[in-house]
mmCIF file of the N, C-alpha and C atoms, coordinates in Angstrom:
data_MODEL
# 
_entry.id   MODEL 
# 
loop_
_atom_site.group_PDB 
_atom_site.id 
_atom_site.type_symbol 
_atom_site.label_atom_id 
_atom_site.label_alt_id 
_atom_site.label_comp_id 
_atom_site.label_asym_id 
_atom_site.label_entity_id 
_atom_site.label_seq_id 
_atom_site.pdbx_PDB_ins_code 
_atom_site.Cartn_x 
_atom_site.Cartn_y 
_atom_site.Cartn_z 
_atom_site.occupancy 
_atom_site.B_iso_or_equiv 
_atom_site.pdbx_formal_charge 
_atom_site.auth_seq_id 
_atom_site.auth_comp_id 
_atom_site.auth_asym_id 
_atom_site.auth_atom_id 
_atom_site.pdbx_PDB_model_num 
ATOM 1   N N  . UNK A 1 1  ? 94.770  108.419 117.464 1.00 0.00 ? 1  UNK A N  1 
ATOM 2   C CA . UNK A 1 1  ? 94.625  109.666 118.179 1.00 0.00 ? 1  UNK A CA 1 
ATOM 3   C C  . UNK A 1 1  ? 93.424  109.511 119.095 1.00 0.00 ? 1  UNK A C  1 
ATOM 4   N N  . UNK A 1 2  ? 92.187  110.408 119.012 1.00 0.00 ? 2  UNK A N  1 
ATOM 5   C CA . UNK A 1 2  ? 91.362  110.412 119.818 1.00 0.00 ? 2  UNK A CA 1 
ATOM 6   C C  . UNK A 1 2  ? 91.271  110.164 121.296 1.00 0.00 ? 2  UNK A C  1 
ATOM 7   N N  . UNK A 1 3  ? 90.908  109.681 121.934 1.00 0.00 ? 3  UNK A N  1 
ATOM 8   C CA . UNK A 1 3  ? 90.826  109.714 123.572 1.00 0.00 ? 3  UNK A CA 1 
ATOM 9   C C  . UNK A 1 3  ? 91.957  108.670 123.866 1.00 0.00 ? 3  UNK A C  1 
ATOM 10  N N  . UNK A 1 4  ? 92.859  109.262 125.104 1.00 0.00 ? 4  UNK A N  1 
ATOM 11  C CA . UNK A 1 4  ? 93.784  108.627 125.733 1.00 0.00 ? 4  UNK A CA 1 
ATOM 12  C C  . UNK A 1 4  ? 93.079  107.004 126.129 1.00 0.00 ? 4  UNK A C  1 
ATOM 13  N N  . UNK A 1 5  ? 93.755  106.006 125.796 1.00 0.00 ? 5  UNK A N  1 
ATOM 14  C CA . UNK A 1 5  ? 93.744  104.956 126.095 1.00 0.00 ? 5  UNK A CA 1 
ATOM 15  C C  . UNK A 1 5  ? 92.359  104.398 126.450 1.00 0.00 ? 5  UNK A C  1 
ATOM 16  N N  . UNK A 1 6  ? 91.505  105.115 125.317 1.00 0.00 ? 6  UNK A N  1 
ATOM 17  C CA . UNK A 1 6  ? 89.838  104.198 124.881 1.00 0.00 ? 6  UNK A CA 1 
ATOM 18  C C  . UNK A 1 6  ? 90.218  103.150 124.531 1.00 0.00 ? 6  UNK A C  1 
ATOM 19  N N  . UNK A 1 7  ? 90.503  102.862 123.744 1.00 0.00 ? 7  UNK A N  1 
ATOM 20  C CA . UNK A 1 7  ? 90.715  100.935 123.094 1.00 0.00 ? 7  UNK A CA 1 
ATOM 21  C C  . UNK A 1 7  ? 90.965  100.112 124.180 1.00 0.00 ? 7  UNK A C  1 
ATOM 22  N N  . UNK A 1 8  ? 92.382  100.483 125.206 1.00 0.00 ? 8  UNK A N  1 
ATOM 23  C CA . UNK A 1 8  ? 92.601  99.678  126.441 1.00 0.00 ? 8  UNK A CA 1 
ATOM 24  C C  . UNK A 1 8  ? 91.315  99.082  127.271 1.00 0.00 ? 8  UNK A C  1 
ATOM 25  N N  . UNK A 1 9  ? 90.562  100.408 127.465 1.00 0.00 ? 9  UNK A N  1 
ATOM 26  C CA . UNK A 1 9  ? 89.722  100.410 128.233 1.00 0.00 ? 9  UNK A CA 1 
ATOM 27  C C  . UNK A 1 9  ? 88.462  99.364  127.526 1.00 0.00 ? 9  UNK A C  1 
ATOM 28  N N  . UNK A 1 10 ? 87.871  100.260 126.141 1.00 0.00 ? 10 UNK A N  1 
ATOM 29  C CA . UNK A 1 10 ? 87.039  99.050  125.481 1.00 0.00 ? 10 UNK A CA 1 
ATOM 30  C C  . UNK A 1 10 ? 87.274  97.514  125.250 1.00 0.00 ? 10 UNK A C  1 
ATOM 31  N N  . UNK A 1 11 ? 88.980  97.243  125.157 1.00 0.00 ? 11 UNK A N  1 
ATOM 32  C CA . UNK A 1 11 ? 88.914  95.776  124.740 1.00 0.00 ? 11 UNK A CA 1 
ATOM 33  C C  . UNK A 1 11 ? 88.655  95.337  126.251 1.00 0.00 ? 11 UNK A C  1 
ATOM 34  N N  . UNK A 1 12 ? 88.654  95.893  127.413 1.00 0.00 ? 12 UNK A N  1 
ATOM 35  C CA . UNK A 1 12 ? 88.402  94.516  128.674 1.00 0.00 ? 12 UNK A CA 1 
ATOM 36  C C  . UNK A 1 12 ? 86.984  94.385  128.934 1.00 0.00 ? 12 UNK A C  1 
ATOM 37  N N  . UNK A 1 13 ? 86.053  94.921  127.763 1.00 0.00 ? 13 UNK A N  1 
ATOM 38  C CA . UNK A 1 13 ? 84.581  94.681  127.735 1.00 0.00 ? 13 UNK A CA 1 
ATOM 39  C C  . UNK A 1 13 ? 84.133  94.175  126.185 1.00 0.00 ? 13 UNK A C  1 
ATOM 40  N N  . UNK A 1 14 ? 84.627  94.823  125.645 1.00 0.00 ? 14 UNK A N  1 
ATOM 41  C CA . UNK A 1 14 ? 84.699  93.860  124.349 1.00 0.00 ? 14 UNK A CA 1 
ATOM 42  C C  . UNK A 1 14 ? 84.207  92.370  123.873 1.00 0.00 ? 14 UNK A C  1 
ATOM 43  N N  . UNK A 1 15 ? 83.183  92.312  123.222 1.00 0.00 ? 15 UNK A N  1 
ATOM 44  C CA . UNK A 1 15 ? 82.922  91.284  123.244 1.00 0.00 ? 15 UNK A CA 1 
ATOM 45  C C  . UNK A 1 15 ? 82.768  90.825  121.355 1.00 0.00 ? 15 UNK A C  1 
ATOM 46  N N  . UNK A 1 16 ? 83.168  89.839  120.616 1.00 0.00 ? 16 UNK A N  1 
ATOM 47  C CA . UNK A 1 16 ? 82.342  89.650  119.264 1.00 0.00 ? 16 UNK A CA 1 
ATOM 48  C C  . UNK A 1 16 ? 80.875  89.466  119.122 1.00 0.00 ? 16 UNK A C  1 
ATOM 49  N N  . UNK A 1 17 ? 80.308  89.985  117.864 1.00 0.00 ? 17 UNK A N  1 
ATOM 50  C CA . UNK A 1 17 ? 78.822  89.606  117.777 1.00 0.00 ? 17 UNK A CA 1 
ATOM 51  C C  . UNK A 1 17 ? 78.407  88.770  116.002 1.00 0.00 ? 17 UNK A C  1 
ATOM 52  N N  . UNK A 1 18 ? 77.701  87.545  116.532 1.00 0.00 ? 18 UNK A N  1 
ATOM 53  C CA . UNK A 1 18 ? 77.277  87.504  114.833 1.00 0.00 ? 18 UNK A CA 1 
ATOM 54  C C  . UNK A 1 18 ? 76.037  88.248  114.321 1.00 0.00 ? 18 UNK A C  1 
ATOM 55  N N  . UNK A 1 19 ? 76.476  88.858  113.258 1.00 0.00 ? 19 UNK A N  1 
ATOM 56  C CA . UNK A 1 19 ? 75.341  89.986  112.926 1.00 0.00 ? 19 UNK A CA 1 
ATOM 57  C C  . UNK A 1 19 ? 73.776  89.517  112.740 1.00 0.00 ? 19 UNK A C  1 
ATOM 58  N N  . UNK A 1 20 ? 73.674  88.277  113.432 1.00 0.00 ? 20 UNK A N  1 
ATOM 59  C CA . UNK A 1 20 ? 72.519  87.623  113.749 1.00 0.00 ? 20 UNK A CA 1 
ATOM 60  C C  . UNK A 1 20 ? 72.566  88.327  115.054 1.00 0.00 ? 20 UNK A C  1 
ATOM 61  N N  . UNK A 1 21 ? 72.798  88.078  115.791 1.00 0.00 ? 21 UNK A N  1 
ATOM 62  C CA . UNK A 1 21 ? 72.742  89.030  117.066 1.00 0.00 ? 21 UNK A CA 1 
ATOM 63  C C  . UNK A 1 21 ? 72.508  90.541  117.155 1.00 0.00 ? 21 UNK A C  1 
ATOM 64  N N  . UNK A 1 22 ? 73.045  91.030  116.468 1.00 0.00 ? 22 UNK A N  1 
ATOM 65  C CA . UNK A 1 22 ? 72.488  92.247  115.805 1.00 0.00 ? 22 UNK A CA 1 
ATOM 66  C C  . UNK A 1 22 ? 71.325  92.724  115.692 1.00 0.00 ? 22 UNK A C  1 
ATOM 67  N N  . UNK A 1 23 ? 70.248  91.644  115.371 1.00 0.00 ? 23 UNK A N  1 
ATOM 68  C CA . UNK A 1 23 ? 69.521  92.070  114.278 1.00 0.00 ? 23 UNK A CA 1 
ATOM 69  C C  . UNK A 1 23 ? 68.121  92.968  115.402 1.00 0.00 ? 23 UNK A C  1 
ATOM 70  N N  . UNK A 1 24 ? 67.748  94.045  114.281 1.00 0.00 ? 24 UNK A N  1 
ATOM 71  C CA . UNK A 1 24 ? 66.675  95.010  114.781 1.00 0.00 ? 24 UNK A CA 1 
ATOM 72  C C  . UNK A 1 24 ? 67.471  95.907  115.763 1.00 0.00 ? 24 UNK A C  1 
ATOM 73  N N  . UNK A 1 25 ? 68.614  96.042  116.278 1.00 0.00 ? 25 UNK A N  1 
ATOM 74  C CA . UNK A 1 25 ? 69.424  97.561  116.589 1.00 0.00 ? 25 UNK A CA 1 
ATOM 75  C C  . UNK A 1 25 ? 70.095  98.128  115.844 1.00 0.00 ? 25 UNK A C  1 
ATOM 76  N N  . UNK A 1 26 ? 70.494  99.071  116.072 1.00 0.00 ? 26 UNK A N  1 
ATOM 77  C CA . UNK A 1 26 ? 71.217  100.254 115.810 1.00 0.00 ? 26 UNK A CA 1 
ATOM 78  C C  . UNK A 1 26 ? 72.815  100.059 115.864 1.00 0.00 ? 26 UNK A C  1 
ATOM 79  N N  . UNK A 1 27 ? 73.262  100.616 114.916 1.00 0.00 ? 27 UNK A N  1 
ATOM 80  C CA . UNK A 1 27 ? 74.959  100.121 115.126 1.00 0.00 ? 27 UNK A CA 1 
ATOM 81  C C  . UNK A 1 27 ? 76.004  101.654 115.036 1.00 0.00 ? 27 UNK A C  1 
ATOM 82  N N  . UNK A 1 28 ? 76.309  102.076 115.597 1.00 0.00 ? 28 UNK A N  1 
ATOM 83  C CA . UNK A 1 28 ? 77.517  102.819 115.210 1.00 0.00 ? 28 UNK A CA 1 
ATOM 84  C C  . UNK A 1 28 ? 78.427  102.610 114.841 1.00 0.00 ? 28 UNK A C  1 
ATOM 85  N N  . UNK A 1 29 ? 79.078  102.510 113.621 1.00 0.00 ? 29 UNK A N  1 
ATOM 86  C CA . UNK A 1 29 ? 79.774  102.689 112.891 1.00 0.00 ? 29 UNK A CA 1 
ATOM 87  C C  . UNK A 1 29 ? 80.804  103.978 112.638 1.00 0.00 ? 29 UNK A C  1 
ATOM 88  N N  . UNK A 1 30 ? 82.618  103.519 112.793 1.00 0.00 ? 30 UNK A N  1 
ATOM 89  C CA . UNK A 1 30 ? 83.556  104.249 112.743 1.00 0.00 ? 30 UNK A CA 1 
ATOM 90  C C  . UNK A 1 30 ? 83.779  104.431 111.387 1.00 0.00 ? 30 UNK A C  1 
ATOM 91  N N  . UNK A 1 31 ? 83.145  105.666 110.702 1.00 0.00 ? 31 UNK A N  1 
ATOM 92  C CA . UNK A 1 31 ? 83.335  105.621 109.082 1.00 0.00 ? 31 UNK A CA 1 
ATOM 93  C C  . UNK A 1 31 ? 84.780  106.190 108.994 1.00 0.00 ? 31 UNK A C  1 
ATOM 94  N N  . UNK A 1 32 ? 85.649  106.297 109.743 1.00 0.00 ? 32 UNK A N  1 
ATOM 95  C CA . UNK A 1 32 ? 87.070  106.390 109.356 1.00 0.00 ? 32 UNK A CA 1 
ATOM 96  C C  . UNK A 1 32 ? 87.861  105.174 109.343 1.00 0.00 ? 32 UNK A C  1 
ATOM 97  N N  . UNK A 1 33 ? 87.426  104.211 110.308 1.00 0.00 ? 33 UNK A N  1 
ATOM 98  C CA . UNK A 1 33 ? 87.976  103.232 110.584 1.00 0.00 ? 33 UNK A CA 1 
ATOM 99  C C  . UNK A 1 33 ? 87.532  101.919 109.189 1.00 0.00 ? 33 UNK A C  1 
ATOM 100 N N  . UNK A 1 34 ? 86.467  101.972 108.722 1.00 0.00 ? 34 UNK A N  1 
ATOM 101 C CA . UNK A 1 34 ? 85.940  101.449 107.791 1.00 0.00 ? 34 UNK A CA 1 
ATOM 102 C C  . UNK A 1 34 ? 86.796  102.332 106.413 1.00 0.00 ? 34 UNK A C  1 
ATOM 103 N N  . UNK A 1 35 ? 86.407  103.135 105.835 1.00 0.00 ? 35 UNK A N  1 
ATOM 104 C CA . UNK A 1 35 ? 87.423  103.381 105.115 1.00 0.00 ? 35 UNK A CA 1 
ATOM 105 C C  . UNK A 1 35 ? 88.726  103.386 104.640 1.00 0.00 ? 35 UNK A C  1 
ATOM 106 N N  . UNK A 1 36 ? 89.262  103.122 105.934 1.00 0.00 ? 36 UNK A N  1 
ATOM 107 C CA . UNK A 1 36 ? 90.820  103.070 105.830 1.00 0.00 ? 36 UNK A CA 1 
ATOM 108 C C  . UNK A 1 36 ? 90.875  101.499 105.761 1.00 0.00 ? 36 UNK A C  1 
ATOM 109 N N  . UNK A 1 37 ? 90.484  100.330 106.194 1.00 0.00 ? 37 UNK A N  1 
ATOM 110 C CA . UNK A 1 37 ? 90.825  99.551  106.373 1.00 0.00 ? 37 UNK A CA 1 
ATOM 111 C C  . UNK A 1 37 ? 90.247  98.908  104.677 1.00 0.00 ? 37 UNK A C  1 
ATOM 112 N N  . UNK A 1 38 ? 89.002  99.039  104.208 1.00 0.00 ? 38 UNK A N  1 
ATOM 113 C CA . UNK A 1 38 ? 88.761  98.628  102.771 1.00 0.00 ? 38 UNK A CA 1 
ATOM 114 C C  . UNK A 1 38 ? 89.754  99.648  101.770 1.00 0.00 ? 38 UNK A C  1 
ATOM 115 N N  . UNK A 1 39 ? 90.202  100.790 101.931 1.00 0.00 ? 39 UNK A N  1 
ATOM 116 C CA . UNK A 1 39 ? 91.333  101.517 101.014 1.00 0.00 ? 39 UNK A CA 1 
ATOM 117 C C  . UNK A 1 39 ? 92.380  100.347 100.903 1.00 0.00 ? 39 UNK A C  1 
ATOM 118 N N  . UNK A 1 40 ? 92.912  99.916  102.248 1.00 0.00 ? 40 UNK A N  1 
ATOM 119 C CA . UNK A 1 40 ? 94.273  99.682  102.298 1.00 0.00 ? 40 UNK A CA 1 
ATOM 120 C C  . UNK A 1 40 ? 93.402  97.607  101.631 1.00 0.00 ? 40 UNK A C  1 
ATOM 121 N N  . UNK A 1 41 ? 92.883  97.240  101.369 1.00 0.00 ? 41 UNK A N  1 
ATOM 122 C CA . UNK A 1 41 ? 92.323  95.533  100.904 1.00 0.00 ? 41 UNK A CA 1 
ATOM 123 C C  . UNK A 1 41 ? 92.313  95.701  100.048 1.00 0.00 ? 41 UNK A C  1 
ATOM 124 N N  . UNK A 1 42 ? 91.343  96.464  98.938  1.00 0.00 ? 42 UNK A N  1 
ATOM 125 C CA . UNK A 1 42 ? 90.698  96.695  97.920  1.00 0.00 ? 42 UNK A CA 1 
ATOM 126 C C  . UNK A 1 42 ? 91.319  97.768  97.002  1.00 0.00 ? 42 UNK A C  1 
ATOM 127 N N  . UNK A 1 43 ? 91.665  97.155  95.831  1.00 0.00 ? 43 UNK A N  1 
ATOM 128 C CA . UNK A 1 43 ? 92.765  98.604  94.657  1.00 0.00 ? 43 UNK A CA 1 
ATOM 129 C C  . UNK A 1 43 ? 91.875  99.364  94.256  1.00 0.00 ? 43 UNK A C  1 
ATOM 130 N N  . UNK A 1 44 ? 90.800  98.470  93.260  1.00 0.00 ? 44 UNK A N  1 
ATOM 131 C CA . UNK A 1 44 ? 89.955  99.606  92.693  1.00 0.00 ? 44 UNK A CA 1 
ATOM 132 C C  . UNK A 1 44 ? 89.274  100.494 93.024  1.00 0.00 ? 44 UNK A C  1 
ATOM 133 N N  . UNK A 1 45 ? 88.373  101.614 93.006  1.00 0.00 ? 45 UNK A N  1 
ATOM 134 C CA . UNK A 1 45 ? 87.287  102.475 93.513  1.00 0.00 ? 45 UNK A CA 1 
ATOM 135 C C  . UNK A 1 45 ? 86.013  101.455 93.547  1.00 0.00 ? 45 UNK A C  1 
ATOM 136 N N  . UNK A 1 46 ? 85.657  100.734 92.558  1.00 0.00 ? 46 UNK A N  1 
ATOM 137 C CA . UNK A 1 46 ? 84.530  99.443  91.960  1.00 0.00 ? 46 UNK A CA 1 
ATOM 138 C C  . UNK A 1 46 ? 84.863  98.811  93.235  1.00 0.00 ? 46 UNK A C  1 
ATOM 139 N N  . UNK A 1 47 ? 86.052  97.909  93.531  1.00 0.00 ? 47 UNK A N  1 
ATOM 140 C CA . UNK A 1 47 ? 85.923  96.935  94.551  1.00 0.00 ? 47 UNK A CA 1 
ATOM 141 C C  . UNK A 1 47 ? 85.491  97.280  96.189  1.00 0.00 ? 47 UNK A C  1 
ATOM 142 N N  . UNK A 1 48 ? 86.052  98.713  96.324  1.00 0.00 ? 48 UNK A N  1 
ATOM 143 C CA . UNK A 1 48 ? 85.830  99.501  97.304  1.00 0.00 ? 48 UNK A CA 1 
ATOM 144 C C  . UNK A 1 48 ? 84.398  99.748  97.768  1.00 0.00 ? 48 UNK A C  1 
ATOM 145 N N  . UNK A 1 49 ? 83.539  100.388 96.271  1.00 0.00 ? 49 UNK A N  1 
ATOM 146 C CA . UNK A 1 49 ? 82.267  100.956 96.787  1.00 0.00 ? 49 UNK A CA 1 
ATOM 147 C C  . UNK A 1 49 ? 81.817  99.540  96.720  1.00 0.00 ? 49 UNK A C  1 
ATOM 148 N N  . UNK A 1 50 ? 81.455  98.613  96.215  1.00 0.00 ? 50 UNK A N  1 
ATOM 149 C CA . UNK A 1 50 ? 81.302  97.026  96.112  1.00 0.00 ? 50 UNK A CA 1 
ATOM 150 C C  . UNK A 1 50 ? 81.396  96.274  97.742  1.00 0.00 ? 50 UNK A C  1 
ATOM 151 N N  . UNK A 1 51 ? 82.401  96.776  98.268  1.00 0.00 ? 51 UNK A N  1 
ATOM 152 C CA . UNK A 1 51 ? 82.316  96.498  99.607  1.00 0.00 ? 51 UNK A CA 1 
ATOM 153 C C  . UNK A 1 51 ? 81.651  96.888  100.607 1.00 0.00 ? 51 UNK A C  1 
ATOM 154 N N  . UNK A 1 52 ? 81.746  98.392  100.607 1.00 0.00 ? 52 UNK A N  1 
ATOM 155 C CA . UNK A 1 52 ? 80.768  99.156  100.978 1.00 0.00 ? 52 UNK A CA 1 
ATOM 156 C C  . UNK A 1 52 ? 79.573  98.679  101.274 1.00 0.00 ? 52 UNK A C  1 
ATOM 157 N N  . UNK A 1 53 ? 78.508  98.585  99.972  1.00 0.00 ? 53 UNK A N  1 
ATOM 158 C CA . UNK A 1 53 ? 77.677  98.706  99.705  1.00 0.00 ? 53 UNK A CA 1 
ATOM 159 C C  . UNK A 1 53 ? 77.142  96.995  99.869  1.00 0.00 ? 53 UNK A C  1 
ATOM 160 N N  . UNK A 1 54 ? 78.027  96.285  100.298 1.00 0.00 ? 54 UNK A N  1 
ATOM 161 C CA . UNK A 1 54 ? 77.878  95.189  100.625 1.00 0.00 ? 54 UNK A CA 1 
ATOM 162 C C  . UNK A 1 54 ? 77.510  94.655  101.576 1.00 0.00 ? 54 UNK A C  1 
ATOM 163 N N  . UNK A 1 55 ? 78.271  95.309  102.627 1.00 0.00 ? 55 UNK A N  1 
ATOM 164 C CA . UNK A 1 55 ? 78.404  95.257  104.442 1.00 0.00 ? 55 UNK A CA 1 
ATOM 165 C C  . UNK A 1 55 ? 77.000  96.433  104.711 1.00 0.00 ? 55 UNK A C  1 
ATOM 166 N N  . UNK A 1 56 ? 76.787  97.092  103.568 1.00 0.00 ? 56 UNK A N  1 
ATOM 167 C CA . UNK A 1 56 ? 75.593  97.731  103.904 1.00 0.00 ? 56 UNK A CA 1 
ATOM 168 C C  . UNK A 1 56 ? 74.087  96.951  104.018 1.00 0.00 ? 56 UNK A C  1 
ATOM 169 N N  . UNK A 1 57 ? 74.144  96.193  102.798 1.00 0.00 ? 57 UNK A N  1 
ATOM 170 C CA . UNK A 1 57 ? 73.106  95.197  102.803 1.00 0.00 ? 57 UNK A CA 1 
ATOM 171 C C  . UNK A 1 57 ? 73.162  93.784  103.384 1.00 0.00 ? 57 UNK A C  1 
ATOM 172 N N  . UNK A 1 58 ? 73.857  93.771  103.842 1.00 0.00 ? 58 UNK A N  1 
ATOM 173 C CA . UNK A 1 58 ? 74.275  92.847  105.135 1.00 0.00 ? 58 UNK A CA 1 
ATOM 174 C C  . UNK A 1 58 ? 73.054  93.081  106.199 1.00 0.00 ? 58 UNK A C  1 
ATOM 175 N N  . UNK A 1 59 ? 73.940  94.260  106.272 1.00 0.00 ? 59 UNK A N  1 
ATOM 176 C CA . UNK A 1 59 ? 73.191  95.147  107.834 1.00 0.00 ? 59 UNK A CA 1 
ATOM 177 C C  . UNK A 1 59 ? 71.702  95.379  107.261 1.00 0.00 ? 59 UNK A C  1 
ATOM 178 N N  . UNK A 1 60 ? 71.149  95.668  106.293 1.00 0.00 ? 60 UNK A N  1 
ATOM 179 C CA . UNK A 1 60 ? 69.714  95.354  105.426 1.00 0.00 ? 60 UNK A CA 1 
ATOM 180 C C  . UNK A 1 60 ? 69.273  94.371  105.739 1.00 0.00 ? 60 UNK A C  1 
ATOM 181 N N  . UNK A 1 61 ? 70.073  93.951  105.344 1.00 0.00 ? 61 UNK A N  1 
ATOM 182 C CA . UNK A 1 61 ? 69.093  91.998  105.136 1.00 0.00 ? 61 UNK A CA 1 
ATOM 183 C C  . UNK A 1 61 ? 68.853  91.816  106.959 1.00 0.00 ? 61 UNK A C  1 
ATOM 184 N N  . UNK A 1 62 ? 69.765  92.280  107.777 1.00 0.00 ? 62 UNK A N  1 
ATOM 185 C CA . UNK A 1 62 ? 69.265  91.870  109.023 1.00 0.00 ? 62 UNK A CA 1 
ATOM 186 C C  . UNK A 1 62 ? 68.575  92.546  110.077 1.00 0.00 ? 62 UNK A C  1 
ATOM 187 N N  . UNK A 1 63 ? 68.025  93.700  109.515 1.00 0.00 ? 63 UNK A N  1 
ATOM 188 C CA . UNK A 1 63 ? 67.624  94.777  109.995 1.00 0.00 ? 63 UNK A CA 1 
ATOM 189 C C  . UNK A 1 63 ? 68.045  95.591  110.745 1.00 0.00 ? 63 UNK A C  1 
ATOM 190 N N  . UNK A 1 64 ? 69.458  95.863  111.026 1.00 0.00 ? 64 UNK A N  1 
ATOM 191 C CA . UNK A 1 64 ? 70.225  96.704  111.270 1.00 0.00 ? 64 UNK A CA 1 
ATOM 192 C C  . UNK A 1 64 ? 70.429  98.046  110.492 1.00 0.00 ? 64 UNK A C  1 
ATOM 193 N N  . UNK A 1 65 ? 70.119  98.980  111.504 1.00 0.00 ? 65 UNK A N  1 
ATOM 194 C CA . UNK A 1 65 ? 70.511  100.424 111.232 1.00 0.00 ? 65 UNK A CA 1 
ATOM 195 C C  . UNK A 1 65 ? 71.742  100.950 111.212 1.00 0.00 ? 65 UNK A C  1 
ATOM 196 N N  . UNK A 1 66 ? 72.482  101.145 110.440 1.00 0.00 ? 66 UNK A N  1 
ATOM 197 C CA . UNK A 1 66 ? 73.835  101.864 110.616 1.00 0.00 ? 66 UNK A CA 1 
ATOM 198 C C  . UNK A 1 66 ? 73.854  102.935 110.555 1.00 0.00 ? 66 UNK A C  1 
ATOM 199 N N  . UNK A 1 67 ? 74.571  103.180 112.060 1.00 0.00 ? 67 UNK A N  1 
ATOM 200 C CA . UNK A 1 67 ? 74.635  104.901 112.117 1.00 0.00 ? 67 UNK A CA 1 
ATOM 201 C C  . UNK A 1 67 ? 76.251  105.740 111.389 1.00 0.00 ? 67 UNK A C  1 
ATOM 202 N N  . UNK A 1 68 ? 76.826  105.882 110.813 1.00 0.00 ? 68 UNK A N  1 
ATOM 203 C CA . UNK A 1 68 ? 77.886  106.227 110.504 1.00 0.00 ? 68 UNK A CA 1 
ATOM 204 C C  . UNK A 1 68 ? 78.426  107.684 110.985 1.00 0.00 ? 68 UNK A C  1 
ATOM 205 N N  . UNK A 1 69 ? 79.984  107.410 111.755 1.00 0.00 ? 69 UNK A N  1 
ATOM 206 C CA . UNK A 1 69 ? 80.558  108.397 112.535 1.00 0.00 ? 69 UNK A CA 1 
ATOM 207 C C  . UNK A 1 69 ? 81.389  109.182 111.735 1.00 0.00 ? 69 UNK A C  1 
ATOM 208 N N  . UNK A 1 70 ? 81.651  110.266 111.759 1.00 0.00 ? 70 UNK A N  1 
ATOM 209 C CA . UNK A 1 70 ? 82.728  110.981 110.996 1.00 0.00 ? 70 UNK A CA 1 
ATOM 210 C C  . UNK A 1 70 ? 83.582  111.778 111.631 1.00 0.00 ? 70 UNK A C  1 
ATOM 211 N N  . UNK A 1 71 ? 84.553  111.360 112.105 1.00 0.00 ? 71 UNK A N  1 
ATOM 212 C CA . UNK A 1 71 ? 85.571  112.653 112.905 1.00 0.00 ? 71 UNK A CA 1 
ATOM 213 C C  . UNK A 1 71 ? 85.283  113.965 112.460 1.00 0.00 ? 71 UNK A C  1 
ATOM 214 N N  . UNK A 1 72 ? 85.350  114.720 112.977 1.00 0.00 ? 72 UNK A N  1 
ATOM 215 C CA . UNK A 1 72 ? 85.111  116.378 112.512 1.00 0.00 ? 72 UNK A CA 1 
ATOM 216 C C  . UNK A 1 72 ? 86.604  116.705 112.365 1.00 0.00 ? 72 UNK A C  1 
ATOM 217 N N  . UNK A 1 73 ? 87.054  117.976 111.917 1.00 0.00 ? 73 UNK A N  1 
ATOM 218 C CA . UNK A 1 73 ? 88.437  118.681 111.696 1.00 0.00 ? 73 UNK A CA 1 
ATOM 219 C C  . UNK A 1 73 ? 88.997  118.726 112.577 1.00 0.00 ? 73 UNK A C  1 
ATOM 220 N N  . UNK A 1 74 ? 90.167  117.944 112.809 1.00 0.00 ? 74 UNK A N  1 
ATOM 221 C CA . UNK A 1 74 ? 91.391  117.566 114.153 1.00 0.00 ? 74 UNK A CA 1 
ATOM 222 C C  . UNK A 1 74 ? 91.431  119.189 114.443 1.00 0.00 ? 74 UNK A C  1 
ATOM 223 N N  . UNK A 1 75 ? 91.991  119.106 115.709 1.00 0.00 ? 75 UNK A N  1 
ATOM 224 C CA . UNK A 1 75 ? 92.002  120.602 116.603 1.00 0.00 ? 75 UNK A CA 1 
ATOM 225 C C  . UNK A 1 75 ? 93.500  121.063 116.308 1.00 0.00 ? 75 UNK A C  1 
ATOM 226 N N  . UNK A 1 76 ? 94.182  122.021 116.253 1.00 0.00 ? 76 UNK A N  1 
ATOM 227 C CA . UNK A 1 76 ? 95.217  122.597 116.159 1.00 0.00 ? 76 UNK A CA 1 
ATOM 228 C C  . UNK A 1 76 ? 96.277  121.138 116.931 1.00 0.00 ? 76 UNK A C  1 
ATOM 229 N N  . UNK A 1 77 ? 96.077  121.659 118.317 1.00 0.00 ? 77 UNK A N  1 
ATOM 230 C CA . UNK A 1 77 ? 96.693  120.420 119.377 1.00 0.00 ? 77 UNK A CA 1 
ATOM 231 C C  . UNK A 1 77 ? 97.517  118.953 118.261 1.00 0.00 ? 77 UNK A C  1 
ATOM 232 N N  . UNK A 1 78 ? 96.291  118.438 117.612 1.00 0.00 ? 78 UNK A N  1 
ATOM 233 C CA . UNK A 1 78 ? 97.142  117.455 116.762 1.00 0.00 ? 78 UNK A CA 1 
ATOM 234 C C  . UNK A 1 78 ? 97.827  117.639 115.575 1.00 0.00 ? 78 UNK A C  1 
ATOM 235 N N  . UNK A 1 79 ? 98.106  118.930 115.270 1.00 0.00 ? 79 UNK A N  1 
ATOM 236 C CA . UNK A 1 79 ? 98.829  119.064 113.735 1.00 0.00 ? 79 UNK A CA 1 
ATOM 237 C C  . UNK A 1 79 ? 99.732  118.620 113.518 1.00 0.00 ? 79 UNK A C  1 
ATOM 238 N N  . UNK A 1 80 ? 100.862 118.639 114.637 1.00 0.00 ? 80 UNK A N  1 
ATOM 239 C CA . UNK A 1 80 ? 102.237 117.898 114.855 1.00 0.00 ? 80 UNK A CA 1 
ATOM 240 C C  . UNK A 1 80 ? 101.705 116.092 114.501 1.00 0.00 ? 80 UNK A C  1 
ATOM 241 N N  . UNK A 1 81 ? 100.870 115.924 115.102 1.00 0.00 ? 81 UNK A N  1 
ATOM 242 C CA . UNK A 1 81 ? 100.941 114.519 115.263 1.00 0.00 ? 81 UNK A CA 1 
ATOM 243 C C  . UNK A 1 81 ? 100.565 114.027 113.660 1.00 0.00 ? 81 UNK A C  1 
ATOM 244 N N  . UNK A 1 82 ? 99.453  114.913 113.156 1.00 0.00 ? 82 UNK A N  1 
ATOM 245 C CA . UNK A 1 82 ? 99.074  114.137 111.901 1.00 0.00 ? 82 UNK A CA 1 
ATOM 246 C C  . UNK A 1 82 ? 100.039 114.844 111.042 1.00 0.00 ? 82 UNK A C  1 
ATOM 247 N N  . UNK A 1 83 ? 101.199 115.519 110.919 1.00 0.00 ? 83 UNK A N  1 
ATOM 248 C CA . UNK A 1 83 ? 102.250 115.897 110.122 1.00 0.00 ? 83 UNK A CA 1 
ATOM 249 C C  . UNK A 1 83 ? 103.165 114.300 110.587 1.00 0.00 ? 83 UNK A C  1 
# 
């Protein structure tokens, strides 16, 4: 959902980073996009927060700040879509 054809637009700038490159900024983080993707890897709740809390101290160990995003309550407009 979200903004018409963002991804298109982000992947022709898009670049990978090793979280050595990273290190000492700030990161925004899609906490929907992160959730869904360790739900759908990981069975247990244990392996889940384990992951979590993993990629967290990652970003620790390299002095990275993670900012974490949270969609707010979809607008009427998408009810159809998320039905």
């Amino acid at each position: 959902m979200g903004v018409l054809k963002l991804w298109e637009l982000l992947l022709t700038i898009a670049k990978p980073y090793d979280i050595e490159q990273l290190y000492g900024k700030i990161v925004a983080i899609d906490a929907s996009i992160w959730i869904v993707k360790i739900d759908t890897i990981f069975g247990s709740n244990t392996e889940k927060i384990k992951s979590i809390l993993s990629k967290i101290m990652l970003m620790k160990r390299n002095n990275i700040l993670p900012i974490f995003v949270f969609d707010g309550v979809p607008p009427a407009l998408k009810r159809k879509t998320l039905e």
